[in-house]
C-alpha positions as CSV (number, residue, x, y, z in Angstrom):
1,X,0.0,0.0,0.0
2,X,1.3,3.7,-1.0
3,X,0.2,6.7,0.6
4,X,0.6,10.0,-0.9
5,X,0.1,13.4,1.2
6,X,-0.4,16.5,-0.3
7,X,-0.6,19.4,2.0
8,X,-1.4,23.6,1.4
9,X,1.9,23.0,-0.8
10,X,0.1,21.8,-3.3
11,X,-2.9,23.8,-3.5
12,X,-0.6,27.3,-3.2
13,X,1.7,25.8,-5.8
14,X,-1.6,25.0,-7.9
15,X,-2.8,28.9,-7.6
16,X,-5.6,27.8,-5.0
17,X,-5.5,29.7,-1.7
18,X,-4.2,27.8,1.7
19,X,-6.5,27.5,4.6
20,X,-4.4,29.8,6.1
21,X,-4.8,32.6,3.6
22,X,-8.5,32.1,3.5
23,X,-8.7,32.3,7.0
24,X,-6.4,35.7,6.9
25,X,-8.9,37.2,3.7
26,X,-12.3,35.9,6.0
27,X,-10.6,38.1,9.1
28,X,-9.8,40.8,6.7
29,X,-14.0,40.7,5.3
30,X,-15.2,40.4,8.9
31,X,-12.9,43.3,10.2
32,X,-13.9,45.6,7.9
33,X,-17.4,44.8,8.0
34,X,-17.3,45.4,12.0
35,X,-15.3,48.3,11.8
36,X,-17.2,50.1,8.8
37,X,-14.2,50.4,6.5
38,X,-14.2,48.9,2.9
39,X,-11.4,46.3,2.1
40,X,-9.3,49.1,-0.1
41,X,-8.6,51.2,2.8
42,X,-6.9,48.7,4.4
43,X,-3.2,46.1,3.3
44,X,-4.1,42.6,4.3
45,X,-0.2,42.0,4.1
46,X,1.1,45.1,5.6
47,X,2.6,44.2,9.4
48,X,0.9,46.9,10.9
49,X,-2.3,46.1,9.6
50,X,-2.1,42.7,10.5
51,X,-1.3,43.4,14.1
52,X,-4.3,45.7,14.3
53,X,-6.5,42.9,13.1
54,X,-5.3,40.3,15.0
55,X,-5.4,42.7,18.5
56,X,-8.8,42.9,17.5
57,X,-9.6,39.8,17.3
58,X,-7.9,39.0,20.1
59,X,-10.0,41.2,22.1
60,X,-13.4,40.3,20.7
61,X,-15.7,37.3,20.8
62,X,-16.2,37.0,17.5
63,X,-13.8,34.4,16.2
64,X,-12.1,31.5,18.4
65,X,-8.4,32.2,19.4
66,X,-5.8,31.7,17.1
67,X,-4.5,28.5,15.9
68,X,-7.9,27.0,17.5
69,X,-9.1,23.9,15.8
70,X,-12.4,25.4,14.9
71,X,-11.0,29.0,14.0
72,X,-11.3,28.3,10.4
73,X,-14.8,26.9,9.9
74,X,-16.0,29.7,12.3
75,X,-14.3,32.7,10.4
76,X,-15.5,30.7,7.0
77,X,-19.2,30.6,8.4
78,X,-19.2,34.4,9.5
79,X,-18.0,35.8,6.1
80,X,-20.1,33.1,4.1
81,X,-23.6,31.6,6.4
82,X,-25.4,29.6,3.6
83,X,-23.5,26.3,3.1
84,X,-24.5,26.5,-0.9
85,X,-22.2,30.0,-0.7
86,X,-19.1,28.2,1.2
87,X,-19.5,25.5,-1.4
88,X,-19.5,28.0,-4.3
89,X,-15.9,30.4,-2.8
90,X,-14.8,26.7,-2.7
91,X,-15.8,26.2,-6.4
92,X,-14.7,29.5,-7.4
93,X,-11.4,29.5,-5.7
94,X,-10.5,25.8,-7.0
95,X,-11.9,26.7,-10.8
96,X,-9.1,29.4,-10.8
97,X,-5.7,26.3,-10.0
98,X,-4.3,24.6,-12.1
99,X,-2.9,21.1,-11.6
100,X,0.8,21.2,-10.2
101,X,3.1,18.5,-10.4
102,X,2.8,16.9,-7.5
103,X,-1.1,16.6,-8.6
104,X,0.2,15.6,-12.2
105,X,1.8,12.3,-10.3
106,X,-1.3,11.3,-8.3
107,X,-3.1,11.5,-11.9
108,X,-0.4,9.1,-13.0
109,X,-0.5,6.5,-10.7
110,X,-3.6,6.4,-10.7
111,X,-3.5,5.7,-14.4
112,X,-1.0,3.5,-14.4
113,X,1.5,5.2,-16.5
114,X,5.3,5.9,-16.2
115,X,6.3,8.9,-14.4
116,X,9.3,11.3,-15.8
């Protein structure tokens, strides 16, 4: 038996947003949102910007602590309620990859043919 494991590696390397970016962009939505600003007036990558969201966060209810197990399906759920609207940002964000190699492998073992 072979087991293959493809982590966020794969889908960043693919085009296709890590968990971990998703859960920075949901933060960045629900932020703004709470403190009336619109998503240009503020750098999601900026340091400073960062910190201010995260202080925030950190002193609100609305999200579970950092690196929590459940912070992701929370933050995910507060940007996008409907299920049908979670499925379709997952839809939309993996109709924008495009297979990278370590995908490209899986596809050929699975086939049966050679690898490089």
């Amino acid at each position: 038996m072979v087991g293959w494991f493809l982590g966020a590696g794969a889908s960043a390397a693919s085009g296709i947003s890590t968990g971990y970016a998703m859960i920075r962009d949901f933060k960045s939505q629900i932020f703004c949102h709470e403190n009336n600003l619109s998503k240009r007036e503020i750098d999601t990558v900026d340091p400073i910007w960062i910190e201010r969201m995260d202080a925030y966060f950190r002193q609100s209810a609305i999200l579970p602590p950092d690196g929590d197990p459940t912070e992701y399906a929370a933050a995910f759920e507060a940007v996008y309620p409907q299920p049908r609207h979670r499925r379709q940002y997952i839809e939309d964000a993996i109709a924008k990859g495009t297979p990278c190699f370590g995908h490209k492998v899986l596809a050929g073992l699975r086939h049966g043919s050679s690898l490089p």
